[in-house]
Wavefront OBJ file of the C-alpha trace (Angstrom):
o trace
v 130.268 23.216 22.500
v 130.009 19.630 22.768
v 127.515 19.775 25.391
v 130.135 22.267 27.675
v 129.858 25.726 28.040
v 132.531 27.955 28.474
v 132.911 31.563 29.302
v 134.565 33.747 26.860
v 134.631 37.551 26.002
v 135.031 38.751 22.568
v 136.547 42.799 22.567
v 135.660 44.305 19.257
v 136.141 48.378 18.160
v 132.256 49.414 17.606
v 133.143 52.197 15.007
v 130.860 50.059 12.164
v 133.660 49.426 10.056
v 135.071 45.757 9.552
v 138.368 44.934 11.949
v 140.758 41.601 11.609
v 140.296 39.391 14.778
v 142.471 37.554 17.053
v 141.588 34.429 18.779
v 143.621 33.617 21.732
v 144.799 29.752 22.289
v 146.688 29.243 25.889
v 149.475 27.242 26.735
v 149.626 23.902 28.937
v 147.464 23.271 31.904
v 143.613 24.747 33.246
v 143.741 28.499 31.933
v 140.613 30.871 32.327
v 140.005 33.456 29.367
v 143.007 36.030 30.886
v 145.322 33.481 30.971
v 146.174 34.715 34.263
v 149.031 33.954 36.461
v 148.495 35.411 39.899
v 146.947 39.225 39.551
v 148.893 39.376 35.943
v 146.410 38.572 33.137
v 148.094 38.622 29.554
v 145.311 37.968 27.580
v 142.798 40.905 28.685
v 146.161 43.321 28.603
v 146.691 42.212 24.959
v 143.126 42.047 24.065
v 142.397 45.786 25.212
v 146.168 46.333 23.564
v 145.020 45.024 20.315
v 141.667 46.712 20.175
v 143.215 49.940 20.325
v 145.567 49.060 17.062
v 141.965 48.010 15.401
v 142.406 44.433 16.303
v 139.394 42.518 17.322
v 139.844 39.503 19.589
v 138.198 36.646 21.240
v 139.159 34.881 24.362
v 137.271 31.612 26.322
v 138.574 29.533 28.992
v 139.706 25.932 28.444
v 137.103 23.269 29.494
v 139.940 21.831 31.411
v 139.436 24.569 33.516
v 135.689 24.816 33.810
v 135.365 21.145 34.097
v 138.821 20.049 35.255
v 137.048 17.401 37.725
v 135.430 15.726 34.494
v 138.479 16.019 32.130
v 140.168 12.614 33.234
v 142.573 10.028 31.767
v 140.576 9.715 28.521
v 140.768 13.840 27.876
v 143.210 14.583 24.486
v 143.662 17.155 22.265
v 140.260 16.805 20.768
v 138.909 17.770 24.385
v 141.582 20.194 25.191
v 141.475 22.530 22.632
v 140.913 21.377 18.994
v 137.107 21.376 19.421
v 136.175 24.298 21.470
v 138.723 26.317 19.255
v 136.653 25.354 15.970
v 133.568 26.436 17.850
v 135.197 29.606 18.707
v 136.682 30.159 14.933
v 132.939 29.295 14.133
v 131.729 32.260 16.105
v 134.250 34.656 14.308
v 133.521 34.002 11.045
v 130.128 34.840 11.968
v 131.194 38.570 13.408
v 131.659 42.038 11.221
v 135.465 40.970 10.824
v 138.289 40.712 7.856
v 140.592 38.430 8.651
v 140.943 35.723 11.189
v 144.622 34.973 13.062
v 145.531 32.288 15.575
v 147.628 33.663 18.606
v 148.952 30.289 20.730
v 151.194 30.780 24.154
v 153.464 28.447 24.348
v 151.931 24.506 23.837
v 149.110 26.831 22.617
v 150.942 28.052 19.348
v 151.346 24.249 18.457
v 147.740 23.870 18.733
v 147.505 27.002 16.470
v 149.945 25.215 13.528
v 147.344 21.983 13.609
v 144.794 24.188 13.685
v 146.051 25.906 10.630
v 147.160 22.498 8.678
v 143.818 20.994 9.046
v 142.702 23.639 6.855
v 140.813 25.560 9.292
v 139.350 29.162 7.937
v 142.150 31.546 9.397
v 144.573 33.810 7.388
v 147.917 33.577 9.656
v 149.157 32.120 13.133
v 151.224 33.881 15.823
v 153.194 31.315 18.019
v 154.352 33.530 21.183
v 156.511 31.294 23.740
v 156.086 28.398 21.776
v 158.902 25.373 20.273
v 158.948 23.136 17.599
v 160.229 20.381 19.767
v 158.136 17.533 21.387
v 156.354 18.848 24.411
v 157.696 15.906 26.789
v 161.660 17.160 26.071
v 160.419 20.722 26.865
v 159.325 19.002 30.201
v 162.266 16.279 30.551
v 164.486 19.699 30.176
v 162.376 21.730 32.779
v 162.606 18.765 35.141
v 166.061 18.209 34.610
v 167.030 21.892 35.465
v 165.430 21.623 38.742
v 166.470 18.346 39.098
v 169.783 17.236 37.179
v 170.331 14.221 39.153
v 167.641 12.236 38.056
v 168.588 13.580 34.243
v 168.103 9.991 32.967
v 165.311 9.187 34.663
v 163.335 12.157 33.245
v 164.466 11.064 29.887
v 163.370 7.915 30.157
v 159.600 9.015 31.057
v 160.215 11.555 27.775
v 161.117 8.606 25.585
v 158.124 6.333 27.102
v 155.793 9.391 26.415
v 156.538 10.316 22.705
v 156.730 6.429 21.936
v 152.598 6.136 22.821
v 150.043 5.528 20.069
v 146.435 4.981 20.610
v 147.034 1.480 20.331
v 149.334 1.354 23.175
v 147.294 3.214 25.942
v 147.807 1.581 29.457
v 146.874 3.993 32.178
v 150.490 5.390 32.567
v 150.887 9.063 33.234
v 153.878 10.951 31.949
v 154.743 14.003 33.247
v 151.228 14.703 34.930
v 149.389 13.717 31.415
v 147.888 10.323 30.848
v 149.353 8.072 28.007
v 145.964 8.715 26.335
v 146.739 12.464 26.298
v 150.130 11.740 25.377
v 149.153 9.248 22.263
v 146.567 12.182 21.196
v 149.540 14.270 21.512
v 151.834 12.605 19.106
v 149.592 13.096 16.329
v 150.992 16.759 16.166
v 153.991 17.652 14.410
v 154.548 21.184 14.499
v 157.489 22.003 12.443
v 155.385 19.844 9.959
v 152.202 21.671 10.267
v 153.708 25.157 9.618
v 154.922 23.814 6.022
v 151.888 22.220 5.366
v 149.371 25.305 6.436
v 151.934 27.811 4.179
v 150.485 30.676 5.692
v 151.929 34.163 6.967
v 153.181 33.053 10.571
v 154.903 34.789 13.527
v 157.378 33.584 15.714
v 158.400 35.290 18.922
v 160.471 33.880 21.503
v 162.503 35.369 24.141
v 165.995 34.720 25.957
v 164.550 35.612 29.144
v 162.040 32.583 28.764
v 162.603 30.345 31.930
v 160.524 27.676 30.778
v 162.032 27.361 26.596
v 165.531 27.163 26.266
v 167.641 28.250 23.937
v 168.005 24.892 21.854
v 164.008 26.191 21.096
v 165.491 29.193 19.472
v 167.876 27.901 17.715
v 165.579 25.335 16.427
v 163.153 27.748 14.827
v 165.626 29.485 12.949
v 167.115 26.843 11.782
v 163.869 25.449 10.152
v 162.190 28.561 8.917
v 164.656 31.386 8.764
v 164.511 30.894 5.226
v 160.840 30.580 4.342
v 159.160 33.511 2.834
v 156.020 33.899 4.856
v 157.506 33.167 8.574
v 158.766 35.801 10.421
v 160.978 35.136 13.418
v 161.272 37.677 16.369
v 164.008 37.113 19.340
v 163.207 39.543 22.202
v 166.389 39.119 24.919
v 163.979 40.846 28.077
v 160.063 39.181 28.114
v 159.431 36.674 29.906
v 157.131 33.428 29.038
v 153.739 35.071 30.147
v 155.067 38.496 28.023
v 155.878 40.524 30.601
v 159.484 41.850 31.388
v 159.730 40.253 34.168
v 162.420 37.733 36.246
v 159.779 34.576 36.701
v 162.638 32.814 38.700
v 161.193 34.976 41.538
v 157.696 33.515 42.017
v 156.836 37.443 43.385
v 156.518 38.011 39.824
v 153.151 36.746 39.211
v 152.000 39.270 42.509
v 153.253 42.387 41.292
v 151.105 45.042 38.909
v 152.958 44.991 35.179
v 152.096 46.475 32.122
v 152.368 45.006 29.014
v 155.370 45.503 26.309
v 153.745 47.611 23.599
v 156.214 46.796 21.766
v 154.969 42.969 21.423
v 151.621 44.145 20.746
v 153.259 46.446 17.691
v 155.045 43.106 16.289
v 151.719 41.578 16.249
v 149.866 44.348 14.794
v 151.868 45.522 12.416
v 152.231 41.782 11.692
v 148.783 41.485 11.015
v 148.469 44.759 8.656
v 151.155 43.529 6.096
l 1 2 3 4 5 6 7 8 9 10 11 12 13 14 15 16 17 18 19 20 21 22 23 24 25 26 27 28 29 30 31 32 33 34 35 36 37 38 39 40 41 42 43 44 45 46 47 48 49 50 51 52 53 54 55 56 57 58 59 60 61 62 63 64 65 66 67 68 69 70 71 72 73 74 75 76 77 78 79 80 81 82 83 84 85 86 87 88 89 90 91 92 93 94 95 96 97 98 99 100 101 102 103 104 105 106 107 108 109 110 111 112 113 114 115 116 117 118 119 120 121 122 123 124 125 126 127 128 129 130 131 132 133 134 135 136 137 138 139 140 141 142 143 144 145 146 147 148 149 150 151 152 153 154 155 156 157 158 159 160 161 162 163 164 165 166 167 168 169 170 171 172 173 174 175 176 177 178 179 180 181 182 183 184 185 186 187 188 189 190 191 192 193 194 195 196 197 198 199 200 201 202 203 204 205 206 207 208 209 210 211 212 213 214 215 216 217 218 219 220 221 222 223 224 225 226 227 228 229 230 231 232 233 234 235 236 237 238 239 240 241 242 243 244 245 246 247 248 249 250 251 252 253 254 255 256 257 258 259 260 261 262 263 264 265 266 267 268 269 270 271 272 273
């Protein structure tokens, strides 16, 4: 796509009948098609996961991660994700399938809602690990936990980054992301995007998420707990990546896990209402 190419791997159930398909959308930073963190790898557990429920699913690496040394200050959304997952949704609607649903991790699942609002050819969204709020107070907060006495200063950079427009690009970085990224950034409004797309959506968040916070939680339910076709799931023991798991111990990433099933059951049975 766009002159890149990516690997991907697209699990299907070869029984000739016609399956619903998943296409997985990962969260912040260079992520191959697993979406693995050490020896874990999310994606292929919940792709194999899904395929025994019936659930077809396709998976690709980001470019940022196949061609991270060519991906510099001038790389946004478009060049992120936006592109290569329309290429990807492309290839989908082209396979023996029913239905087409977004899963996004984390800043994934807000890619997923603009995906959906631009009117893209899907039939619902799953946002696992993801917020409504503006990705640069999700980082102020994470620096600020490790960090609480430069609170102000991380604010600061959090105001400085949501305030960029495409106008205003200088060269400053933010948080590890270039003003331009941040400016193609603040195009997205999530909560927004969810209302406009008015499609079947799942929310699941977790507790035990060390890099959300509760304010994320509380946020969701306060803007959707009341509309119709958005369920909202609170699990109290997964951890961002899915996994029950403490992630304050960086071990965790090292050790063998399976799965919850019973986050693969949410999404499936999700999926078949």
């Amino acid at each position: 796509n766009d002159g890149y190419s990516l690997n991907a791997v697209y699990t299907y159930i070869n029984d000739g009948k016609r399956h619903p398909a998943i296409l997985f959308i990962a969260g912040s930073g260079p992520t191959d098609y697993n979406g693995t963190v050490g020896v874990l790898t999310p994606f292929e557990d919940m792709a194999l996961a899904f395929a025994q429920k019936g659930i077809c699913s396709l998976r690709l690496d980001k470019r940022t991660f196949c061609y991270a040394s060519e991906m510099d200050i001038y790389a946004g959304m478009d060049e992120e994700y936006l592109s290569d997952c329309n290429a990807a949704i492309e290839y989908l609607e082209k396979q023996s399938i029913t239905e087409i649903y977004l899963f996004g991790h984390s800043l994934g699942g807000q890619i997923a809602t603009e995906l959906a609002a631009r009117g893209t050819n899907v039939d619902g969204i799953i946002l696992f690990n993801s917020s409504a709020r503006h990705l640069a107070d999700i980082a102020c907060d994470q620096y600020t936990a490790q960090d609480p006495s430069n609170k102000d200063l991380y604010t600061k950079y959090a105001d400085e980054a949501k305030s960029v427009t495409q106008t205003s690009v200088s060269g400053y970085y933010y948080y590890g992301a270039s003003d331009y990224y941040w400016a193609s950034y603040n195009q997205i409004n999530n909560a927004n995007n969810i209302q406009i797309a008015n499609m079947k959506t799942l929310i699941i968040n977790s507790t035990n998420d060390k890099q959300l916070f509760g304010e994320d939680i509380v946020l969701w339910r306060a803007l959707f707990s009341t509309m119709e076709n958005v369920e909202i799931t609170v699990y109290e023991d997964i951890s961002h990546f899915g996994y029950v798991c403490d992630t304050s111990d960086s071990r965790f990433m090292y050790m063998q896990m399976e799965f919850p099933l019973k986050v693969v059951l949410a999404c499936t049975e999700f999926i078949g209402r």
